[in-house]
TORPA-4810 file (N, C-alpha, C, O; in nm, 3 decimals):
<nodes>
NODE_1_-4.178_2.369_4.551_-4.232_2.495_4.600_-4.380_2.497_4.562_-4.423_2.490_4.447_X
NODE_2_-4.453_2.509_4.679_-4.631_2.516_4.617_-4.660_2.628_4.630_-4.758_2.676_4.573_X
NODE_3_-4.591_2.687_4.699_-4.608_2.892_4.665_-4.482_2.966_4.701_-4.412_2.959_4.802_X
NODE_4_-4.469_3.058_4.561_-4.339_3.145_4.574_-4.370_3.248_4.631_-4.474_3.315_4.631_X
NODE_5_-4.254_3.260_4.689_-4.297_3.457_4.789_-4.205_3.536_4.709_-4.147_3.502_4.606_X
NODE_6_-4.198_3.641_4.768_-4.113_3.795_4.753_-3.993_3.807_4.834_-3.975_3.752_4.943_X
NODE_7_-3.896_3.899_4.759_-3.786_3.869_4.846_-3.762_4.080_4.884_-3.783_4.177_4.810_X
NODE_8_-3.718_4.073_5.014_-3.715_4.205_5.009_-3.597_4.278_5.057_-3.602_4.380_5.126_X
NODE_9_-3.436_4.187_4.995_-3.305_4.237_5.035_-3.270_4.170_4.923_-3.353_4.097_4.868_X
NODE_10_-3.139_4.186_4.870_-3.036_4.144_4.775_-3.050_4.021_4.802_-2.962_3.997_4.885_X
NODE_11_-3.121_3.908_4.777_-3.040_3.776_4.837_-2.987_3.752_4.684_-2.967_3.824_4.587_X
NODE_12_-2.973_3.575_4.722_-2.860_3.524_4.617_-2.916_3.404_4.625_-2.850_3.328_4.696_X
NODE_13_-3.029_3.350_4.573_-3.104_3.165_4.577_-3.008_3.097_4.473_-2.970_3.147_4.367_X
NODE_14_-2.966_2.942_4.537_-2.882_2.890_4.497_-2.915_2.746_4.484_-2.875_2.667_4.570_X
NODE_15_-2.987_2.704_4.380_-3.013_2.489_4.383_-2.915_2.480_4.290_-2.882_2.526_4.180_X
NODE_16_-2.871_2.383_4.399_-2.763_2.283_4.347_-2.837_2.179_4.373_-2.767_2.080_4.357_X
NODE_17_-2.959_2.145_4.409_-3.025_1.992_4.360_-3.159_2.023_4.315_-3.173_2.090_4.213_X
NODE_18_-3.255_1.984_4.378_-3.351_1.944_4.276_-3.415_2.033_4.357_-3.397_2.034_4.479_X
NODE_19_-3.518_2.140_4.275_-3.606_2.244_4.293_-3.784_2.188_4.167_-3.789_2.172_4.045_X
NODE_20_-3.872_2.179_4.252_-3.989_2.133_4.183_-4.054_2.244_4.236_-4.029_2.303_4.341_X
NODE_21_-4.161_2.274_4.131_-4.222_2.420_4.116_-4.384_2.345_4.061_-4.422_2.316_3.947_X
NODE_22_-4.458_2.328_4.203_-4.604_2.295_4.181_-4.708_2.370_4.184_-4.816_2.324_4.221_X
NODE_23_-4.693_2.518_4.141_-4.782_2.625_4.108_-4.782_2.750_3.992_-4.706_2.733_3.897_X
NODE_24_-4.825_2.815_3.993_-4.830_2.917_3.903_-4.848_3.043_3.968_-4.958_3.094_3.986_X
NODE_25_-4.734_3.096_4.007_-4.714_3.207_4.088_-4.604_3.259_4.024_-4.554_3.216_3.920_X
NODE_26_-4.548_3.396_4.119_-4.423_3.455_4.075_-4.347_3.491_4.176_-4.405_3.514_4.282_X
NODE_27_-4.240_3.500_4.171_-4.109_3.478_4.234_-4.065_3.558_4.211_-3.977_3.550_4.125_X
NODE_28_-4.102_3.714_4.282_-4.030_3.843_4.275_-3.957_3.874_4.387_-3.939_3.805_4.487_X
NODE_29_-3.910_4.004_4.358_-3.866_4.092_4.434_-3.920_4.211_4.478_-3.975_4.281_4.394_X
NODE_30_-3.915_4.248_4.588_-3.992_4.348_4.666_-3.944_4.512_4.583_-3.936_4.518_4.460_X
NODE_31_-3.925_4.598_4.648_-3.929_4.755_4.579_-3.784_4.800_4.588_-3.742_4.893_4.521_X
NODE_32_-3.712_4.734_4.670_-3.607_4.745_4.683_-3.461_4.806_4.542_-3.470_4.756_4.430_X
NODE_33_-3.392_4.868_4.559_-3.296_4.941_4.462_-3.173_4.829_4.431_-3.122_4.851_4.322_X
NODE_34_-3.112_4.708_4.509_-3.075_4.583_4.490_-3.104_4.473_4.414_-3.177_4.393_4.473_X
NODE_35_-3.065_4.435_4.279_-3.067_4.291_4.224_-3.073_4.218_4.292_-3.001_4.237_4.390_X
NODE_36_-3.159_4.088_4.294_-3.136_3.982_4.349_-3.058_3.848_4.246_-2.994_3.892_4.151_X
NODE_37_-3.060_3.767_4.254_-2.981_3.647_4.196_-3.052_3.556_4.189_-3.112_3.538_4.295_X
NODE_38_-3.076_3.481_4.107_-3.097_3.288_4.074_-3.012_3.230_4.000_-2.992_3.248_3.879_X
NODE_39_-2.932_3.122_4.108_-2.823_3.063_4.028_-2.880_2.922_4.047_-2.914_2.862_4.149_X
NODE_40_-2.880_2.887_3.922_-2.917_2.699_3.897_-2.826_2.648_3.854_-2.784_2.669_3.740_X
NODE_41_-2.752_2.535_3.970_-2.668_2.452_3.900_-2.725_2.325_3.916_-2.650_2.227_3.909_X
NODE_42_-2.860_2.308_3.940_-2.896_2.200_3.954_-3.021_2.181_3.869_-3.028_2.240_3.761_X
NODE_43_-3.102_2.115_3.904_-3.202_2.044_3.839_-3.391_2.168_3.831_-3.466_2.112_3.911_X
NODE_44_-3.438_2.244_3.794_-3.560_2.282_3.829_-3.674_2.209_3.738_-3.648_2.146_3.636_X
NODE_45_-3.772_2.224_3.779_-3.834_2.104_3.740_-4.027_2.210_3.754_-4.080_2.245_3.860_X
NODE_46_-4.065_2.225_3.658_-4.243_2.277_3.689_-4.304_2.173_3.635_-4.309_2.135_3.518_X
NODE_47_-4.369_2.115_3.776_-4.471_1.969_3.764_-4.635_1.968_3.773_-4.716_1.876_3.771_X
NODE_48_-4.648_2.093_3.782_-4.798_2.175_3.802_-4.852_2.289_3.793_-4.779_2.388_3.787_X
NODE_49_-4.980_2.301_3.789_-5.022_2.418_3.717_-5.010_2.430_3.535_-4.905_2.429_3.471_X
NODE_50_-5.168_2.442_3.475_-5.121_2.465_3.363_-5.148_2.604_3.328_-5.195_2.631_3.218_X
NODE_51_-5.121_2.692_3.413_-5.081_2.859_3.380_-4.942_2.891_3.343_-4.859_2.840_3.268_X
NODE_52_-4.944_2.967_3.404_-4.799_3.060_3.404_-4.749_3.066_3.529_-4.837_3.083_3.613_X
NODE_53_-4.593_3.056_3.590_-4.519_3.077_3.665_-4.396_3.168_3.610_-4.327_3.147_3.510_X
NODE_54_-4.389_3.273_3.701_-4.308_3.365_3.635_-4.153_3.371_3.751_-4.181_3.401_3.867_X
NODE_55_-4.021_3.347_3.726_-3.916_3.391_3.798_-3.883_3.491_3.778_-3.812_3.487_3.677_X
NODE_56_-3.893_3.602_3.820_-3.856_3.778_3.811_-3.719_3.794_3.810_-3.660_3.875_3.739_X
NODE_57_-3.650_3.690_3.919_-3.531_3.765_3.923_-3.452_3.674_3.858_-3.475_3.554_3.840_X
NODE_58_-3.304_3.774_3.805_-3.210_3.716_3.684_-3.182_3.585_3.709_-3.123_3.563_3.814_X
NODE_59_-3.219_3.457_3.613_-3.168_3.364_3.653_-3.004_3.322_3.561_-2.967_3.365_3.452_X
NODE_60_-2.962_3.264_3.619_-2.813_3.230_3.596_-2.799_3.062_3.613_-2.771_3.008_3.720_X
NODE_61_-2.825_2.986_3.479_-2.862_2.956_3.442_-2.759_2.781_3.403_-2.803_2.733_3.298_X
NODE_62_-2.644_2.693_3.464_-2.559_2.622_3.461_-2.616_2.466_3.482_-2.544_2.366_3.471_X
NODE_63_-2.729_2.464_3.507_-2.805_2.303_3.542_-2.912_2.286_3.441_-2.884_2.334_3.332_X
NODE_64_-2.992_2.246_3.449_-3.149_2.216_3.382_-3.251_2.283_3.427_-3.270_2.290_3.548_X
NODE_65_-3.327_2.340_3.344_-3.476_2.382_3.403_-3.581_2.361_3.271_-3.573_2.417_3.162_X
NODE_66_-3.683_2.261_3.318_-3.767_2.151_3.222_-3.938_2.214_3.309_-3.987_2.216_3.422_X
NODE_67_-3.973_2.255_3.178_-4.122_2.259_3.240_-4.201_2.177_3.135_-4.202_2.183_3.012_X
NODE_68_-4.286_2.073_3.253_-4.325_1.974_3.216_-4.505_1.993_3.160_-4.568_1.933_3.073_X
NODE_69_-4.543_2.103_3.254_-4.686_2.179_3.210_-4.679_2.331_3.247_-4.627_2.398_3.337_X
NODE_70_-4.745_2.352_3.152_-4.785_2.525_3.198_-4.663_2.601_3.127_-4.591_2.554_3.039_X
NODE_71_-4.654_2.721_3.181_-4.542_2.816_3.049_-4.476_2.861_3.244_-4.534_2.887_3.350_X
NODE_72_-4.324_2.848_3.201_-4.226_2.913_3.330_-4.171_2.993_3.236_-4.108_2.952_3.138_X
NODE_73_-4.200_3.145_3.272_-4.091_3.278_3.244_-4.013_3.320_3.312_-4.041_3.355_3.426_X
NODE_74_-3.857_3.329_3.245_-3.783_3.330_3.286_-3.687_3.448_3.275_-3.672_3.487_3.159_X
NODE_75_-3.630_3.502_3.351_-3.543_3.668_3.337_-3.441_3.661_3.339_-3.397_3.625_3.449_X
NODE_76_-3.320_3.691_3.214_-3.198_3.709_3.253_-3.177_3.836_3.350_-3.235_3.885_3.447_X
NODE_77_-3.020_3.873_3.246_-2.955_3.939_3.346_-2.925_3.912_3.480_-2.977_3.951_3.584_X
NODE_78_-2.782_3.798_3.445_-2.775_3.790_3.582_-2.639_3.747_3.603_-2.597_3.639_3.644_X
NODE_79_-2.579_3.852_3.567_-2.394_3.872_3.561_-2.380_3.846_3.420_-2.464_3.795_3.345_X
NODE_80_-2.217_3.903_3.380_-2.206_3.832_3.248_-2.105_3.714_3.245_-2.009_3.707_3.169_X
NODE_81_-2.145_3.609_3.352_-2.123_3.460_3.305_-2.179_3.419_3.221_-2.292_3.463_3.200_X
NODE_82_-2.133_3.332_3.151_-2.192_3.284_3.024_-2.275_3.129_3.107_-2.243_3.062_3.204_X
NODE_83_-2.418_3.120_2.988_-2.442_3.021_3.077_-2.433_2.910_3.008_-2.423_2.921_2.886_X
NODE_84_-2.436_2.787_3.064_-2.410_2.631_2.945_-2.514_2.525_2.991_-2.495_2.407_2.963_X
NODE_85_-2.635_2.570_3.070_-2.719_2.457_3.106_-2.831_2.446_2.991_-2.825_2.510_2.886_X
NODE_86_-2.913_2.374_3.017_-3.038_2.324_2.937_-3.198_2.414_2.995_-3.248_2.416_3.107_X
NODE_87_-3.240_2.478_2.869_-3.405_2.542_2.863_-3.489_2.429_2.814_-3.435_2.391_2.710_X
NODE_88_-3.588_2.361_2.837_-3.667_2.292_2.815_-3.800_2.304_2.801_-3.807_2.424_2.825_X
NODE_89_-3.929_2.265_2.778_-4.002_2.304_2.762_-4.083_2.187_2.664_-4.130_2.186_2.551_X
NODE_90_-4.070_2.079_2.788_-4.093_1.900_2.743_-4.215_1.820_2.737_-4.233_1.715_2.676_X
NODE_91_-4.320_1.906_2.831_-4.476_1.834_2.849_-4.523_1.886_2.729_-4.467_1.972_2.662_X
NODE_92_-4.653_1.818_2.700_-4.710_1.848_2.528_-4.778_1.954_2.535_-4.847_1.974_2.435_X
NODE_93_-4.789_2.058_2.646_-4.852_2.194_2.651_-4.742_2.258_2.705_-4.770_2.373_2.741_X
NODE_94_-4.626_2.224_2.723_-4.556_2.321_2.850_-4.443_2.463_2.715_-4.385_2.453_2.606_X
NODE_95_-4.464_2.552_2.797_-4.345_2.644_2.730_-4.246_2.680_2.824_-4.278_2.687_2.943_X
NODE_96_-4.111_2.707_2.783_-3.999_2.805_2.873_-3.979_2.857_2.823_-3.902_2.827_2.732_X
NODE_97_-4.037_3.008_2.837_-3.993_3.133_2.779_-3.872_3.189_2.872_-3.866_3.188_2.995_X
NODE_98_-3.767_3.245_2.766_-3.678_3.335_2.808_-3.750_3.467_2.781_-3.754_3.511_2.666_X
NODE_99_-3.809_3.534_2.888_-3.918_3.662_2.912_-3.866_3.770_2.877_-3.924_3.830_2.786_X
NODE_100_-3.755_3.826_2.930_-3.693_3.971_2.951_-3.550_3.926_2.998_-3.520_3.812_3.035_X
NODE_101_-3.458_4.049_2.988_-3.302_4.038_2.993_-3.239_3.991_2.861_-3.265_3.978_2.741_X
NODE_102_-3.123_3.969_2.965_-3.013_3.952_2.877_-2.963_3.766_2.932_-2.920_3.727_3.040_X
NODE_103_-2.987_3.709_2.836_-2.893_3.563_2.847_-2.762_3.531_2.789_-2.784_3.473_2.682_X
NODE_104_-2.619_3.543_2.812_-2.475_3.491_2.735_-2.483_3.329_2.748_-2.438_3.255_2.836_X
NODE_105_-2.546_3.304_2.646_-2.530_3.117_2.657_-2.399_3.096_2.573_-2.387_3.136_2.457_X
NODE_106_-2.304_3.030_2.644_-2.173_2.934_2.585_-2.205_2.814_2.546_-2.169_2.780_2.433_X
NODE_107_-2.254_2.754_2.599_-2.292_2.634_2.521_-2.396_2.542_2.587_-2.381_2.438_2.650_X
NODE_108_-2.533_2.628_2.543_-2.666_2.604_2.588_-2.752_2.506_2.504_-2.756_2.509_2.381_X
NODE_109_-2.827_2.411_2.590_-2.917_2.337_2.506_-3.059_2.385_2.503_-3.099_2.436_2.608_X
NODE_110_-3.147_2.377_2.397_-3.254_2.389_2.397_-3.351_2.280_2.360_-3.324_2.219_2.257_X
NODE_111_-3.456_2.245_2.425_-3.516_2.130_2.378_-3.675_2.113_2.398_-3.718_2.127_2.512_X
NODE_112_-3.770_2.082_2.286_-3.897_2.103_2.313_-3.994_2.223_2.305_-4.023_2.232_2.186_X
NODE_113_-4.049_2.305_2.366_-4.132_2.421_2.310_-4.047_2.517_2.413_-4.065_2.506_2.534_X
NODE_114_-3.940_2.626_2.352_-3.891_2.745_2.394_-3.891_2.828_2.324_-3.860_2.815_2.206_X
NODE_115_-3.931_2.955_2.386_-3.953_3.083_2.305_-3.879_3.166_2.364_-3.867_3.156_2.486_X
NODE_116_-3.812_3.265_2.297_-3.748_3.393_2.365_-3.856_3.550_2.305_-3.897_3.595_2.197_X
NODE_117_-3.864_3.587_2.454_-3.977_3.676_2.428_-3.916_3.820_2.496_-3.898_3.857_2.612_X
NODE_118_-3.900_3.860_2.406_-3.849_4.022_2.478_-3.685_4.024_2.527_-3.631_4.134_2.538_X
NODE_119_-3.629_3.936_2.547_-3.473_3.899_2.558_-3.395_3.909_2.498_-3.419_3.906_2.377_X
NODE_120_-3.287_3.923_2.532_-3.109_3.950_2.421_-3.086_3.790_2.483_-3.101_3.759_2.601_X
NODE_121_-3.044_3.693_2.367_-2.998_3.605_2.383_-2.858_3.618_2.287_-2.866_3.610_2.165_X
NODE_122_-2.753_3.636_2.346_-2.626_3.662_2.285_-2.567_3.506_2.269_-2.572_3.450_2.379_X
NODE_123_-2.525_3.441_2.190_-2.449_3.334_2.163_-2.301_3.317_2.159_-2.254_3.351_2.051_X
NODE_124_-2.195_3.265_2.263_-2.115_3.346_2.284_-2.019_3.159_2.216_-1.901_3.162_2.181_X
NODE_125_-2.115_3.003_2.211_-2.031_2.935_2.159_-2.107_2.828_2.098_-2.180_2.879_2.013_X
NODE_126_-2.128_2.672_2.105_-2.179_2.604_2.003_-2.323_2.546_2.081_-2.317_2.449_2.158_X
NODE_127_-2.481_2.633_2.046_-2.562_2.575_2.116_-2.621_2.477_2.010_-2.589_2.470_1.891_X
NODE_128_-2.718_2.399_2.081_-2.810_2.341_2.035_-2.967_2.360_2.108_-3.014_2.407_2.212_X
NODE_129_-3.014_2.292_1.980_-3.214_2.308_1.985_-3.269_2.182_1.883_-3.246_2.143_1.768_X
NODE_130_-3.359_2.146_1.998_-3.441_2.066_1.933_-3.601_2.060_1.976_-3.649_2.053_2.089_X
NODE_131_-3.663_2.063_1.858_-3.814_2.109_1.926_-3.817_2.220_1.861_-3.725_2.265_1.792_X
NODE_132_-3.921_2.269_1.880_-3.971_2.449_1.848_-3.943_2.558_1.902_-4.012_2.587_2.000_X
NODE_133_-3.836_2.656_1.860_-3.761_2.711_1.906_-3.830_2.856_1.844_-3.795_2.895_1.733_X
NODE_134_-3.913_2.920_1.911_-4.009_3.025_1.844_-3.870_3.181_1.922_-3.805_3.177_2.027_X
NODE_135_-3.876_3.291_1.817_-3.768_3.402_1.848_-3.914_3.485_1.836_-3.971_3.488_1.727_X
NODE_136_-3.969_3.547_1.944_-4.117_3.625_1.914_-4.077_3.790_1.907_-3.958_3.820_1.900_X
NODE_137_-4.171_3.886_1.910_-4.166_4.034_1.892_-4.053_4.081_1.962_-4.026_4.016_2.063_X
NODE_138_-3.995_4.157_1.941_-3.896_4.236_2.046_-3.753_4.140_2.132_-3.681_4.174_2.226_X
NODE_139_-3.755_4.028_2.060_-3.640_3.940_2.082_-3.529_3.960_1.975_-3.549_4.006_1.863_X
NODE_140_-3.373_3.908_2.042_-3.294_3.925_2.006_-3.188_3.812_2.003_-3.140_3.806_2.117_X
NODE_141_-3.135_3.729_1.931_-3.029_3.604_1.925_-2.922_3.703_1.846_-2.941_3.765_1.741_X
NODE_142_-2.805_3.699_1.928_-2.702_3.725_1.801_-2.562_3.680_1.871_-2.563_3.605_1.969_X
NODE_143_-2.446_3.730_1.815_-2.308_3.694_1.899_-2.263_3.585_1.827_-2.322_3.501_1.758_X
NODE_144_-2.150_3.603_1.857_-2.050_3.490_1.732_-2.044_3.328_1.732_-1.982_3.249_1.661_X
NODE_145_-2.152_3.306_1.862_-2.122_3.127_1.846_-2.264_3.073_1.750_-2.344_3.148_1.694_X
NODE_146_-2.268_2.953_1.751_-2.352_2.865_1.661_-2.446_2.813_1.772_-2.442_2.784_1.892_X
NODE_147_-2.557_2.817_1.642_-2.658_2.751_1.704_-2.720_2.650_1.592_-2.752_2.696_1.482_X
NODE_148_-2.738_2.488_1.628_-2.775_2.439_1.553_-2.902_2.331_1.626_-2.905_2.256_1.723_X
NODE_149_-3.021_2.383_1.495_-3.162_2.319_1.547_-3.197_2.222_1.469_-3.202_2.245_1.348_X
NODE_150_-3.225_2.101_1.515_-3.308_2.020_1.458_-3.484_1.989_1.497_-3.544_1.886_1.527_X
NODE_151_-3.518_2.096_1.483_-3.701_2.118_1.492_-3.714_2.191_1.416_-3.636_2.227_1.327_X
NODE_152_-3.867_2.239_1.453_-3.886_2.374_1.426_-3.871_2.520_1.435_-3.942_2.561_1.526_X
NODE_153_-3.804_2.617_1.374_-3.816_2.777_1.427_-3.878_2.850_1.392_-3.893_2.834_1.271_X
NODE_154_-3.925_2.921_1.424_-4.033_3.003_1.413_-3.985_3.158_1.495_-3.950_3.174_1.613_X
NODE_155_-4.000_3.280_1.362_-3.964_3.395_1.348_-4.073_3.487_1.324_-4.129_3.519_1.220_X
NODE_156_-4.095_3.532_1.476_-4.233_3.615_1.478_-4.176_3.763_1.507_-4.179_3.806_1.623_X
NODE_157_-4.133_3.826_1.423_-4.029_3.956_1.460_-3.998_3.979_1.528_-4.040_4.081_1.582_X
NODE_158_-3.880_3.890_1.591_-3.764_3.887_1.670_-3.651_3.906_1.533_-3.677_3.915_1.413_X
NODE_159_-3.524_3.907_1.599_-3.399_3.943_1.509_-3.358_3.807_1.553_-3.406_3.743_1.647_X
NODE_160_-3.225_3.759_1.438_-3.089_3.708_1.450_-2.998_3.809_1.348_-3.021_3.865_1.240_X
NODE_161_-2.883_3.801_1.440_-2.768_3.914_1.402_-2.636_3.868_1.456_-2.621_3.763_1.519_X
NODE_162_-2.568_3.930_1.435_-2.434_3.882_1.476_-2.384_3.824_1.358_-2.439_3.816_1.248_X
NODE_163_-2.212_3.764_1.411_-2.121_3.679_1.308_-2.148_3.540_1.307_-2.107_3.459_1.224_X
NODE_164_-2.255_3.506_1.458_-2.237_3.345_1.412_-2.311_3.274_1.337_-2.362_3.353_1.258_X
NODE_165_-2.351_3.159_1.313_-2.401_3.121_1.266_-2.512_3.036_1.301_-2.504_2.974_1.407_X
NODE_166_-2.664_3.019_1.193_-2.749_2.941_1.259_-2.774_2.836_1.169_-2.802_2.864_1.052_X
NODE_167_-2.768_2.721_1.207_-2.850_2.578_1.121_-2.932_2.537_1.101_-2.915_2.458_1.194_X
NODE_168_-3.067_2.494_1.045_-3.191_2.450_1.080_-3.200_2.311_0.971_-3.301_2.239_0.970_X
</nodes>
């Protein structure tokens, strides 16, 4: 995609293969009173731009999404399926922020520079992280599954809460 548009009905975007994201734009939704949907069961991939690309609407979250440069923000809320794919955040400048919402990861990987920024990341079974896993202002990790990191974390007043447990 070299430029994202606006969507201005309920849709429901669905990769099941490979989605490459060669700009720094945003991927909203129009004014409309309807949720829209992003379901990834496949591969997303940001190969350009070293800004910001923002996905507005809830993504739902079962494949990979690796940003290779630049920072991709990302929005839950988007059903309460639990999700089990991979946040990445792999080029030596790139971030994937989890932006806003709510994420239920079952058994999510994290890898490389990810931050949760303003988000409920509920842990619902056994994730992993590796890389720098920053929890910033107004973020939230909690819920009864495990999370175990082998990097760095970094706790910029965000919370962890809940029964489960974390490793570092």
């Amino acid at each position: 995609i070299a430029a994202i548009g606006t969507a201005q009905t309920q849709p429901v975007f669905i990769n099941s293969g490979s989605l490459e994201i060669r700009a720094d734009d945003t991927f909203t939704r129009w004014t409309n009173t309807e949720q829209p949907r992003f379901i990834n069961t496949g591969q997303i991939t940001k190969t350009a731009g070293t800004g910001t690309t923002s996905i507005v609407w809830p993504i739902d979250n079962d494949g990979s999404i690796d940003v290779v440069t630049g920072t991709l923000n990302a929005t839950g809320d988007a059903g309460a399926a639990a999700q089990t794919g991979s946040f990445a955040g792999t080029g030596a400048a790139a971030t994937l922020s989890l932006n806003a919402g709510k994420f239920n990861l079952e058994s999510a990987q994290f890898a490389g520079n990810v931050r949760v920024d303003q988000a409920n990341v509920t842990l619902s079974g056994a994730s992993t992280a590796s890389g720098k896993l920053t929890v910033a202002q107004n973020a939230n990790v909690n819920g009864a599954g495990s999370l175990t990191h082998s990097g760095e974390l970094a706790i910029s007043g965000g919370i962890f809460a809940g029964s489960g447990t974390t490793t570092v």
